[in-house]
C-alpha positions, 0 to 999 in steps of 0.5 A: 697748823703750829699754834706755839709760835714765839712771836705773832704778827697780826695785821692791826700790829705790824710794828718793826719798832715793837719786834726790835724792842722784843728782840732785845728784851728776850734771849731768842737766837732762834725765834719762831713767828707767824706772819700768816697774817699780812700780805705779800708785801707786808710779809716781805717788808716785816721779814727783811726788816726783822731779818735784819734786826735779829742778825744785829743782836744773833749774827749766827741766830735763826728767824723761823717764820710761818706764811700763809702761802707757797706763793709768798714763799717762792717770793720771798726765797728770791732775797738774800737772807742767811738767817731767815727759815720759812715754814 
């Protein structure tokens, strides 16, 4: 498992407000995160959310994000997120 991750999300901190706010006090067009976390529907939500926020600042950035399952990963690819990757 990768343990470098720019951006972690643990279940006691899933915050929009505190990803935006890292978002726009770091120079990351190409963010790593670990989402392994959440659940299914926490992840989706935390990742269409931050998808939306990084493409505001980086149209042509990339969001890479770490989940704890294959399941959450064929859920997820369902949705229309050209700047999201997941691993």
């Amino acid at each position: 498992m990768r343990k470098n991750f720019d951006y972690k999300v643990e279940n006691n901190s899933f915050k929009i407000e505190k990803f935006s706010k890292y978002i726009n006090t770091h120079n990351c067009p190409v963010l790593t995160m670990d989402l392994s976390d959440l659940n299914i529907f926490d992840t989706l939500k935390f990742m269409v959310l931050c998808s939306a926020c990084h493409y505001k600042k980086y149209p042509e950035g990339k969001l890479k994000c770490y989940i704890s399952s294959d399941d959450i990963k064929s859920f997820i690819s369902t949705f229309t997120t050209g700047n999201l990757e997941l691993v």
